[in-house]
CHARMM-style PDB file with segment names, atoms N, HN, CA, C and O in Angstrom:
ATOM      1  N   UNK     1       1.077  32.302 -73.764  1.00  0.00      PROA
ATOM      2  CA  UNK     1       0.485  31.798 -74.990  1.00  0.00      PROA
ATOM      3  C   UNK     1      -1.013  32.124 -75.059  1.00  0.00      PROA
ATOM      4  O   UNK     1      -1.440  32.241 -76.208  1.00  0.00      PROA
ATOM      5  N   UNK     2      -1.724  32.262 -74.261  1.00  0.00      PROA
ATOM      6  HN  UNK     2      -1.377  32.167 -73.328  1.00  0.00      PROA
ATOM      7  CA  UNK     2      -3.176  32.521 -73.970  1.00  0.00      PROA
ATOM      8  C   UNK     2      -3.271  33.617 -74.460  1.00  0.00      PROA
ATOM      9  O   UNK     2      -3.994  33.643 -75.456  1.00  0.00      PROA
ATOM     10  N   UNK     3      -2.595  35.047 -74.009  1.00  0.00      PROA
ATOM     11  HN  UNK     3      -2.008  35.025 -73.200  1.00  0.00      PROA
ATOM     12  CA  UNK     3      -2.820  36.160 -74.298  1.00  0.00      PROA
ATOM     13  C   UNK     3      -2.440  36.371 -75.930  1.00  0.00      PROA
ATOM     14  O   UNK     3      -2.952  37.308 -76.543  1.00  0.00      PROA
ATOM     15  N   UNK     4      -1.662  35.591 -76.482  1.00  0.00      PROA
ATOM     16  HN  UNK     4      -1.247  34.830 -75.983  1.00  0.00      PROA
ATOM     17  CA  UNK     4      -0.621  35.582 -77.633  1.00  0.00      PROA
ATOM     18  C   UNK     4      -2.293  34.936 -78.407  1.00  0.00      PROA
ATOM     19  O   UNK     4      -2.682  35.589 -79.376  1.00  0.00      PROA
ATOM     20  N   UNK     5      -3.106  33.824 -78.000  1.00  0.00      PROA
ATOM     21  HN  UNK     5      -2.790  33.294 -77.213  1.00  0.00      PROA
ATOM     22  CA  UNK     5      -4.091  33.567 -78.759  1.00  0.00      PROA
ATOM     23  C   UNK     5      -5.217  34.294 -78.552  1.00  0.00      PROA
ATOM     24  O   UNK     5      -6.275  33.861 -79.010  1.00  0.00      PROA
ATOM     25  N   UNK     6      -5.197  35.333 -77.941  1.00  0.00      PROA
ATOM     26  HN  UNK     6      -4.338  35.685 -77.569  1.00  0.00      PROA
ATOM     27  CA  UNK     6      -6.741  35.975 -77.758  1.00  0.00      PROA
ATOM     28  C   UNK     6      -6.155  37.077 -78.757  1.00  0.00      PROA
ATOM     29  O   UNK     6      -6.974  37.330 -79.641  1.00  0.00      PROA
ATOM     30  N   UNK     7      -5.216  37.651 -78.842  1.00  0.00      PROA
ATOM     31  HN  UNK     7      -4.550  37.445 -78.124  1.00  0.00      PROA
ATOM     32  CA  UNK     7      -4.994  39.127 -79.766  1.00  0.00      PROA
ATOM     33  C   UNK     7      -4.968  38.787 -81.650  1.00  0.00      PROA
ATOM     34  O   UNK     7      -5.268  39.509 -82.601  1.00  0.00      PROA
ATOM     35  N   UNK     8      -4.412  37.215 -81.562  1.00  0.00      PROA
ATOM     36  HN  UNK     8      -4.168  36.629 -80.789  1.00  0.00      PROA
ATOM     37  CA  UNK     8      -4.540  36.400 -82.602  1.00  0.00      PROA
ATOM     38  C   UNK     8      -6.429  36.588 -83.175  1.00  0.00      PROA
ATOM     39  O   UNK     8      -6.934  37.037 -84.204  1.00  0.00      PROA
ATOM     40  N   UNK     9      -6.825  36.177 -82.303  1.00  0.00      PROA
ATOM     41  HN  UNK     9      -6.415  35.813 -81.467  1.00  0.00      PROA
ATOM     42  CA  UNK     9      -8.700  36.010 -82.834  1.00  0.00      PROA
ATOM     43  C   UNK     9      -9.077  37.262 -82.155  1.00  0.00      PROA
ATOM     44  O   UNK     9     -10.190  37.085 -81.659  1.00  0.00      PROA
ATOM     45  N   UNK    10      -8.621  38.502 -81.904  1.00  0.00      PROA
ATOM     46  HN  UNK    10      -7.717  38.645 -82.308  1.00  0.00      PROA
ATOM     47  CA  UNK    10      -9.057  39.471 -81.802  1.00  0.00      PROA
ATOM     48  C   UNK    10      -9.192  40.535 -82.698  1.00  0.00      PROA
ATOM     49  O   UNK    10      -9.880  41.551 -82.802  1.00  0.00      PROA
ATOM     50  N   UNK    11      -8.115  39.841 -83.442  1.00  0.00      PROA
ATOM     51  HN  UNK    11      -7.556  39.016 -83.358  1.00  0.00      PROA
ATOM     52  CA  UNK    11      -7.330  40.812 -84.989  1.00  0.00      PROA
ATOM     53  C   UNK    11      -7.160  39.932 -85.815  1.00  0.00      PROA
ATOM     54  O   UNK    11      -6.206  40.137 -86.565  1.00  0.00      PROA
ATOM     55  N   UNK    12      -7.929  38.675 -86.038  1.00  0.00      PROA
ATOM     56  HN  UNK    12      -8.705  38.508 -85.429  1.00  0.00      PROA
ATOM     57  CA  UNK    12      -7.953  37.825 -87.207  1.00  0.00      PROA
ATOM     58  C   UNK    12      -8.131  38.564 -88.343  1.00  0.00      PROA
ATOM     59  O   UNK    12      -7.373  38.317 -89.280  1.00  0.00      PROA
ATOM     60  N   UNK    13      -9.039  39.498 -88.488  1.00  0.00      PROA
ATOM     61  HN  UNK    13      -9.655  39.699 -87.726  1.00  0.00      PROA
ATOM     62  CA  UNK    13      -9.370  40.446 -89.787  1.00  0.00      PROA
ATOM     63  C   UNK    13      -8.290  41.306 -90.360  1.00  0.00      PROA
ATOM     64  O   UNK    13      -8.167  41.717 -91.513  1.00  0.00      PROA
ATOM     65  N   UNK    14      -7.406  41.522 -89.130  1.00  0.00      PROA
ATOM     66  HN  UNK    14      -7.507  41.188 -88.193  1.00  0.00      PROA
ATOM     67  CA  UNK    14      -6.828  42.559 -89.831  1.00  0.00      PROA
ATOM     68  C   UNK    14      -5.060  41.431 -90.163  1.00  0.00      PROA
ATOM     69  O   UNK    14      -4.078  41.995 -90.643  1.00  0.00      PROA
ATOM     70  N   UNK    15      -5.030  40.025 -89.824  1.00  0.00      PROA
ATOM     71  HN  UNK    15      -5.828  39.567 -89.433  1.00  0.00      PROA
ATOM     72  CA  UNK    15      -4.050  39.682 -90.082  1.00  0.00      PROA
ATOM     73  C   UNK    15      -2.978  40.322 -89.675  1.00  0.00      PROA
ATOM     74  O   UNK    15      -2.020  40.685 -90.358  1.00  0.00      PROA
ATOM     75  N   UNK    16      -3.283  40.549 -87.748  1.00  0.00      PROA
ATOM     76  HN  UNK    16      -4.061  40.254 -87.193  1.00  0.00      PROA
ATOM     77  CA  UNK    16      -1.630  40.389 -87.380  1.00  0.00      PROA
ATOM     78  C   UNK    16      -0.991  38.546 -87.511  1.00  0.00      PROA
ATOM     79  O   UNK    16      -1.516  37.451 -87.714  1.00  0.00      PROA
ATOM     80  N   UNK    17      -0.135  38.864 -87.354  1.00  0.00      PROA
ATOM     81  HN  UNK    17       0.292  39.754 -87.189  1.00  0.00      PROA
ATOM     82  CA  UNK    17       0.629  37.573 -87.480  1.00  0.00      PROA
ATOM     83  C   UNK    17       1.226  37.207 -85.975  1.00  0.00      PROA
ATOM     84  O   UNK    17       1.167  37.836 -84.919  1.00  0.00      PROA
ATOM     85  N   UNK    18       1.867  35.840 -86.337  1.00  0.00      PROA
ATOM     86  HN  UNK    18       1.915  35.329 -87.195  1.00  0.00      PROA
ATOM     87  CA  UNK    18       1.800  34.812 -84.924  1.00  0.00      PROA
ATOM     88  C   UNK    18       3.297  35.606 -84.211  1.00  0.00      PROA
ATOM     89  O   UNK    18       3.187  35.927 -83.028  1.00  0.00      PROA
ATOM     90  N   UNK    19       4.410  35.857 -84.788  1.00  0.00      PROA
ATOM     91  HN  UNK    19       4.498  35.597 -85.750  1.00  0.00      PROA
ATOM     92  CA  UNK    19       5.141  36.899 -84.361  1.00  0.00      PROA
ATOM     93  C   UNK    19       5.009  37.943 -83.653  1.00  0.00      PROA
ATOM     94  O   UNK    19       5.555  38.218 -82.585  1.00  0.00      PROA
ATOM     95  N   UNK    20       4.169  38.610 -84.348  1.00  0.00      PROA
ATOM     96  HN  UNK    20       3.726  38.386 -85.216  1.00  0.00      PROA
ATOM     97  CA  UNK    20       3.662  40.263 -83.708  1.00  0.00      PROA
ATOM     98  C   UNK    20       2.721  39.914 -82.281  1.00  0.00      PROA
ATOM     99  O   UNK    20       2.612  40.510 -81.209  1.00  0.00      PROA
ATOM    100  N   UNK    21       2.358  39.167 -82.602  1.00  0.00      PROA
ATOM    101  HN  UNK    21       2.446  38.683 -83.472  1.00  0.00      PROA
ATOM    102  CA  UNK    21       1.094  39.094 -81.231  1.00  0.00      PROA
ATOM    103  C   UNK    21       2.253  38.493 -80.208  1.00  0.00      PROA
ATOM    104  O   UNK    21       2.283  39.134 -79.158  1.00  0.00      PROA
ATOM    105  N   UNK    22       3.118  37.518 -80.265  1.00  0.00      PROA
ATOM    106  HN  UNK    22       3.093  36.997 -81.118  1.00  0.00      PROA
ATOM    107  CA  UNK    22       3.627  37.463 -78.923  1.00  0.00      PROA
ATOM    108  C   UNK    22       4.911  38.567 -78.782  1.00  0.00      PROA
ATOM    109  O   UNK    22       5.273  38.716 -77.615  1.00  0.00      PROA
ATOM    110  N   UNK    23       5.464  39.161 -79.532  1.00  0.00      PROA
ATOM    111  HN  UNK    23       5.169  39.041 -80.480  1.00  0.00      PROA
ATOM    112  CA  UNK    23       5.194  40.022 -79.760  1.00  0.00      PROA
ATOM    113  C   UNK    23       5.024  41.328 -78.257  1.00  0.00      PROA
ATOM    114  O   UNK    23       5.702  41.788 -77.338  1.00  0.00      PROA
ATOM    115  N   UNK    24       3.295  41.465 -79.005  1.00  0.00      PROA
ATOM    116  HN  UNK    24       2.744  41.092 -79.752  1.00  0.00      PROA
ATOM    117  CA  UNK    24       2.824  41.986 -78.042  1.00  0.00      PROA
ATOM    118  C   UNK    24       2.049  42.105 -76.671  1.00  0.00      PROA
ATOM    119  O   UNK    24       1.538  42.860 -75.844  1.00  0.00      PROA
ATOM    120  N   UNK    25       2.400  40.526 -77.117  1.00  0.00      PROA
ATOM    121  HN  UNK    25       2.815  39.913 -77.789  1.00  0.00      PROA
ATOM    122  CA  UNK    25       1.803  40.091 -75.212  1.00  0.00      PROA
ATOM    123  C   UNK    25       3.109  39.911 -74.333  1.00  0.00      PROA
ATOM    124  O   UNK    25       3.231  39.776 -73.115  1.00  0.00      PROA
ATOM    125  N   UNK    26       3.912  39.947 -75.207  1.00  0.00      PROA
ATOM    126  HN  UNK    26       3.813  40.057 -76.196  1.00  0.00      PROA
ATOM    127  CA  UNK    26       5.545  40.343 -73.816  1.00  0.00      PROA
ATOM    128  C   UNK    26       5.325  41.432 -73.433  1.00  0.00      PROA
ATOM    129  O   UNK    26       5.146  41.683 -72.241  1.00  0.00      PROA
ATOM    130  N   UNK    27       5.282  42.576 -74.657  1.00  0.00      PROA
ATOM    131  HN  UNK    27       5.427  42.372 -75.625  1.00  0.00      PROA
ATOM    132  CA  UNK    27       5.624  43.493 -73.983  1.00  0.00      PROA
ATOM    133  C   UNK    27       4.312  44.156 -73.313  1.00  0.00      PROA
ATOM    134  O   UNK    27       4.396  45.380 -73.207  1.00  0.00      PROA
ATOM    135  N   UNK    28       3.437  43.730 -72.967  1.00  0.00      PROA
ATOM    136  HN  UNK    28       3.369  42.736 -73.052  1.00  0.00      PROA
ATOM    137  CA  UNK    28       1.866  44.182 -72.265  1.00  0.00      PROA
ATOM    138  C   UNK    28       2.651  43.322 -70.611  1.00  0.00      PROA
ATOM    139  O   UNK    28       2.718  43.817 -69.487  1.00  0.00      PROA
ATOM    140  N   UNK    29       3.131  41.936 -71.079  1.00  0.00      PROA
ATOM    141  HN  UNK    29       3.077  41.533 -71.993  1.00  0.00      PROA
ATOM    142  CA  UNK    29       3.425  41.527 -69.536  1.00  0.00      PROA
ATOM    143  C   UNK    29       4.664  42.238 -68.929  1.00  0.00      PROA
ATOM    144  O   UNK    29       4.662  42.351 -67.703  1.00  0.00      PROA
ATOM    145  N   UNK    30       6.007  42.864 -69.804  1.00  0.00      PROA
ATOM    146  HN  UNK    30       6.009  42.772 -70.799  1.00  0.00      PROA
ATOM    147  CA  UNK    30       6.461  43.685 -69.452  1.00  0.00      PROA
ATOM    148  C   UNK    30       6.314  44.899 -68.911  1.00  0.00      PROA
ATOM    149  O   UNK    30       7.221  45.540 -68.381  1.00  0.00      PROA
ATOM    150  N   UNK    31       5.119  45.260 -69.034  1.00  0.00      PROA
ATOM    151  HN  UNK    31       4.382  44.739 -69.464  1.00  0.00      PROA
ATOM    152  CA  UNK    31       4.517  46.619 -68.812  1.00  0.00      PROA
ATOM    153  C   UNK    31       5.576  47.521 -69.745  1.00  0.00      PROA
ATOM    154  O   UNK    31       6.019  48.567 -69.271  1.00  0.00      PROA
ATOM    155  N   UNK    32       5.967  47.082 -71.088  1.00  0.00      PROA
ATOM    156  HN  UNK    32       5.607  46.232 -71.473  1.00  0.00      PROA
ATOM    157  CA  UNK    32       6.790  48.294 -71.802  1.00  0.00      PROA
ATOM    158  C   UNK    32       5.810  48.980 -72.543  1.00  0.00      PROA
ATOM    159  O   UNK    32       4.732  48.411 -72.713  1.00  0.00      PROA
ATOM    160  N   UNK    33       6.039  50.395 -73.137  1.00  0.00      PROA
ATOM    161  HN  UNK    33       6.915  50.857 -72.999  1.00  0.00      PROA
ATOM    162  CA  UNK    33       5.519  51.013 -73.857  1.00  0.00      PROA
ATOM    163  C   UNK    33       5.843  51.541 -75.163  1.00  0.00      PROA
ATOM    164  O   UNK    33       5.096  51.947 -76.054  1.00  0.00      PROA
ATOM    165  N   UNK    34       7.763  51.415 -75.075  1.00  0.00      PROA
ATOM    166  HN  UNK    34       8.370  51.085 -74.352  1.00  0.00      PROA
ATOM    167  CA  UNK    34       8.098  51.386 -76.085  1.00  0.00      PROA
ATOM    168  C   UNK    34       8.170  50.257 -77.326  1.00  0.00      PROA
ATOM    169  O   UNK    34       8.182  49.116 -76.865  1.00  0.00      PROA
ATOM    170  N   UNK    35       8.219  50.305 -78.746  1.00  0.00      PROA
ATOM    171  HN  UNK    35       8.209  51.233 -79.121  1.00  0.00      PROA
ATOM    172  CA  UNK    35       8.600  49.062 -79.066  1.00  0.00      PROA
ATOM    173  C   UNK    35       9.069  48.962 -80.415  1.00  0.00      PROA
ATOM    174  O   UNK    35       8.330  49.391 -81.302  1.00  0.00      PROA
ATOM    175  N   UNK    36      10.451  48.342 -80.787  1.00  0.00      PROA
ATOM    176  HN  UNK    36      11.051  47.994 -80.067  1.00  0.00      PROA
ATOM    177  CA  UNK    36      10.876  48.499 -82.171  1.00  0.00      PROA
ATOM    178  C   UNK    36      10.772  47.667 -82.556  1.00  0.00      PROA
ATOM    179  O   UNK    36      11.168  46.614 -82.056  1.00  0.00      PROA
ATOM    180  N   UNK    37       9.900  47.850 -84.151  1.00  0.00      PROA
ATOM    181  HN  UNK    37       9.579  48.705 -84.557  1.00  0.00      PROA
ATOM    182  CA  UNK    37       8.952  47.439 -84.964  1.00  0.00      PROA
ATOM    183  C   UNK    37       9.760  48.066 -86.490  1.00  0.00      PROA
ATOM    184  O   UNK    37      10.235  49.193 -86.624  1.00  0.00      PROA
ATOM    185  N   UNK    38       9.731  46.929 -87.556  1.00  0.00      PROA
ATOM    186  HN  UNK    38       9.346  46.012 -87.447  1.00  0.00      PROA
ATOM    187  CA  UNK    38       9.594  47.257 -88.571  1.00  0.00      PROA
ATOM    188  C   UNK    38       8.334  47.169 -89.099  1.00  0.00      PROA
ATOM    189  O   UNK    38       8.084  47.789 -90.133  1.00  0.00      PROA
ATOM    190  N   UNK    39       7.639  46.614 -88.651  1.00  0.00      PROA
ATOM    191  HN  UNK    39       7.842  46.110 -87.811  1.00  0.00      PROA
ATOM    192  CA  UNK    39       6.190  46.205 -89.170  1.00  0.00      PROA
ATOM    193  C   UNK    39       5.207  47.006 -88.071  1.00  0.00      PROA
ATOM    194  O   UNK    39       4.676  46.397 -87.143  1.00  0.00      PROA
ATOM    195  N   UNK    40       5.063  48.164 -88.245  1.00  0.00      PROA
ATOM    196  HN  UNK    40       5.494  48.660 -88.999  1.00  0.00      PROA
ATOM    197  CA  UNK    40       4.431  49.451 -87.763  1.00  0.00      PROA
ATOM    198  C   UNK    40       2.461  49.309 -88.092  1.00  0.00      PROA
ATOM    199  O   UNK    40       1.554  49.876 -87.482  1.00  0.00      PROA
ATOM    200  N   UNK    41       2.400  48.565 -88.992  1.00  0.00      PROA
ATOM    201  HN  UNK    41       3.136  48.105 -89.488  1.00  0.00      PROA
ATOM    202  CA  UNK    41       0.964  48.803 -89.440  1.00  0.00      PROA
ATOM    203  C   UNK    41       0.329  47.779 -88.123  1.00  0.00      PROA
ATOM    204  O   UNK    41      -0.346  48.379 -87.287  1.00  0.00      PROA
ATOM    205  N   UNK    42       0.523  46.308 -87.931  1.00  0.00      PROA
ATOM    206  HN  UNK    42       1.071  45.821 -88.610  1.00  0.00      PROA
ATOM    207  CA  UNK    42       0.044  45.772 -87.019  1.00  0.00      PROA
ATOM    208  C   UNK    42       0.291  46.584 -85.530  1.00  0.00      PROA
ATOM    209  O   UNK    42      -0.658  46.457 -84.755  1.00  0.00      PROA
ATOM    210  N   UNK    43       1.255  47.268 -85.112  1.00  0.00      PROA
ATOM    211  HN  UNK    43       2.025  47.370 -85.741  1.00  0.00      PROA
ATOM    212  CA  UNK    43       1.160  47.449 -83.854  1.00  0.00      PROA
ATOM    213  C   UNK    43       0.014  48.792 -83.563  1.00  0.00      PROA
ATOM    214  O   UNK    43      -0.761  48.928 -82.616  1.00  0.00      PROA
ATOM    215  N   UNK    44       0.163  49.379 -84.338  1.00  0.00      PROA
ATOM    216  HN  UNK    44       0.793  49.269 -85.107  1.00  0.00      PROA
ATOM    217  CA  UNK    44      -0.802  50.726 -84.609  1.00  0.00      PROA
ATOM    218  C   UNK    44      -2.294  50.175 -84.434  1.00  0.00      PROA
ATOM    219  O   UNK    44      -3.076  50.471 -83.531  1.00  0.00      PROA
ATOM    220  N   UNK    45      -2.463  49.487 -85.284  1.00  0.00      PROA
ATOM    221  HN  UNK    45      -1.828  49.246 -86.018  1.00  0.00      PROA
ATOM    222  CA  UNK    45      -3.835  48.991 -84.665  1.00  0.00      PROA
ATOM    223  C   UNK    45      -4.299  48.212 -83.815  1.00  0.00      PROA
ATOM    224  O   UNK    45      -5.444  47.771 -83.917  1.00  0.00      PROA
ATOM    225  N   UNK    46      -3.125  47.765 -82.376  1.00  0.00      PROA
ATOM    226  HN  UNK    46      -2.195  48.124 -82.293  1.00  0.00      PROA
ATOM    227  CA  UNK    46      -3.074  47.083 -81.641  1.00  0.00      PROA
ATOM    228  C   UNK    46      -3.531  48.278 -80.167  1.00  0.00      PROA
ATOM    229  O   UNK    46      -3.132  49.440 -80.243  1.00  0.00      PROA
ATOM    230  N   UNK    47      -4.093  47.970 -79.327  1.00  0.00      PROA
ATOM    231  HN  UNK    47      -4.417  47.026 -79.265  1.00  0.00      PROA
ATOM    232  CA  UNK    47      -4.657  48.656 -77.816  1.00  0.00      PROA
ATOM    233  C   UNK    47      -4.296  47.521 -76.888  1.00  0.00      PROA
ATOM    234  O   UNK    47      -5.081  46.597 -76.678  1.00  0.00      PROA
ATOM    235  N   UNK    48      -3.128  47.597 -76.348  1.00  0.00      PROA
ATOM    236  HN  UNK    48      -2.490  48.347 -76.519  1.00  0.00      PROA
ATOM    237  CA  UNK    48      -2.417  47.302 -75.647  1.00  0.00      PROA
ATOM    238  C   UNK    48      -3.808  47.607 -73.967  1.00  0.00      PROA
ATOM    239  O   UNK    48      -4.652  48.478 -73.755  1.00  0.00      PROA
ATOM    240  N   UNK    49      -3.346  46.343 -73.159  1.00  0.00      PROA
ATOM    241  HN  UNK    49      -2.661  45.636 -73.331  1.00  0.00      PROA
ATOM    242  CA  UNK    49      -4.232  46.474 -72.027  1.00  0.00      PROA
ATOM    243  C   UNK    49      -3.886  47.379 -70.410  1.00  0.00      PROA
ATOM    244  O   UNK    49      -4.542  47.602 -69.392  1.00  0.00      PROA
ATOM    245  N   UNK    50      -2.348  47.737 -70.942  1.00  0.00      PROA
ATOM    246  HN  UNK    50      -1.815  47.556 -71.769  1.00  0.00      PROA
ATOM    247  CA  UNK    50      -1.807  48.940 -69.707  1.00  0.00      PROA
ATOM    248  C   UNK    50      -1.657  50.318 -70.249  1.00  0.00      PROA
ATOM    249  O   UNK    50      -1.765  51.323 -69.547  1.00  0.00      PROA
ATOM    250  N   UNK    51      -1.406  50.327 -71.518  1.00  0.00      PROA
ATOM    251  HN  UNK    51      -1.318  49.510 -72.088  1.00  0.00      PROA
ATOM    252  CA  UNK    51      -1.604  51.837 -71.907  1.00  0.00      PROA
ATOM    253  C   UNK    51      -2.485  52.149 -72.862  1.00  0.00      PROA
ATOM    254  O   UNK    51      -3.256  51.239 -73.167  1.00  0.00      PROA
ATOM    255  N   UNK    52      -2.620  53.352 -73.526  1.00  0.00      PROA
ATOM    256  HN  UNK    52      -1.994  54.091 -73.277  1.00  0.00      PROA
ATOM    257  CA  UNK    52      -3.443  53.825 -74.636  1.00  0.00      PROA
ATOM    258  C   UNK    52      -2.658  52.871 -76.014  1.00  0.00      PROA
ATOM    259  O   UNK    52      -3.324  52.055 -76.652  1.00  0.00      PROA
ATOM    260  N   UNK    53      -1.459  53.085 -76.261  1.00  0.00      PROA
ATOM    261  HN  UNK    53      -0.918  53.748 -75.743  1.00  0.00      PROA
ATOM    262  CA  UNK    53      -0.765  52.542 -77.504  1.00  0.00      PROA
ATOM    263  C   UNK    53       0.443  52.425 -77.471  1.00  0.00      PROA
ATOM    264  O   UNK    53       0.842  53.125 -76.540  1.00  0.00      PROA
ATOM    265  N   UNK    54       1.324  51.894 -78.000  1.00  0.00      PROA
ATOM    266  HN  UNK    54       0.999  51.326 -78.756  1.00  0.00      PROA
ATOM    267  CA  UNK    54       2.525  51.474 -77.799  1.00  0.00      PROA
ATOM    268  C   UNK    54       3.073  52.671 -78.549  1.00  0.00      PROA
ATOM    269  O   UNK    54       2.396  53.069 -79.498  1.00  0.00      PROA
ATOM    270  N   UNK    55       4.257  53.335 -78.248  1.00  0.00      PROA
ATOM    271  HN  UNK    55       4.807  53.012 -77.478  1.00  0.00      PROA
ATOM    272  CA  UNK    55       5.215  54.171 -78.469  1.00  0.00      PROA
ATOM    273  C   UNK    55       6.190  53.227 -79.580  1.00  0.00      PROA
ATOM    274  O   UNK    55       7.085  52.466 -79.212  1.00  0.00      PROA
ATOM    275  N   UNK    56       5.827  53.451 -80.877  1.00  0.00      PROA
ATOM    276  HN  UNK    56       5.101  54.070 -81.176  1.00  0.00      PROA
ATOM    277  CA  UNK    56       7.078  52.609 -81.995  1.00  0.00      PROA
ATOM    278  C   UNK    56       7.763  53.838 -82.530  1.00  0.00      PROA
ATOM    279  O   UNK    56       7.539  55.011 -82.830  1.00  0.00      PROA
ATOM    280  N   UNK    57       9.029  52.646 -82.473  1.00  0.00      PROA
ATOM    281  HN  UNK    57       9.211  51.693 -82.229  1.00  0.00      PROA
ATOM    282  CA  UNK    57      10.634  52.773 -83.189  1.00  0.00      PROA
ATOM    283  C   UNK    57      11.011  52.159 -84.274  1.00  0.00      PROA
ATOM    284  O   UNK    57      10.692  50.976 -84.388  1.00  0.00      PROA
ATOM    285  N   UNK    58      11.511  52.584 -84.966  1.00  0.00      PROA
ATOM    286  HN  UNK    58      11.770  53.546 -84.873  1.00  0.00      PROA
ATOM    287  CA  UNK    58      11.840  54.222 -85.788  1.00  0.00      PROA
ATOM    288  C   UNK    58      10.552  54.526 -85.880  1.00  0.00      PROA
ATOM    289  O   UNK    58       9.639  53.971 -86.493  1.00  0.00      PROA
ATOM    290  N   UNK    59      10.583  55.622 -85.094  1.00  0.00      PROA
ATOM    291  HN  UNK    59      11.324  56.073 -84.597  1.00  0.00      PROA
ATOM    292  CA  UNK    59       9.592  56.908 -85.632  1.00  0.00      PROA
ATOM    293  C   UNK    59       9.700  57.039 -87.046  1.00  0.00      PROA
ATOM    294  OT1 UNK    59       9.062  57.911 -87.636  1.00  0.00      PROA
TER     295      UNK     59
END
């Protein structure tokens, strides 16, 4: 939940939502890189803390 509230007030501006951020603090604690997303615009502007960017599905 910590990490789920720091990406929350990290990206308040750009309005990811409470979904997407945990979200994407599973898959940062997963160490995954892939991730299927219908909602492509929040993860794109997300910098994940083990890789450069998350690999989203559907291409």
């Amino acid at each position: 939940m910590a990490r789920t509230a720091d990406i929350l007030e990290r990206y308040i501006d750009s309005k990811v939502d409470f979904v997407d951020a945990v979200v994407m603090a599973i898959a940062e604690w997963l160490n995954l890189t892939t991730v299927l997303t219908l909602d492509q615009r929040d993860f794109r502007l997300f910098r994940p803390t083990h890789c450069e960017s998350f690999r989203l599905k559907p291409e």
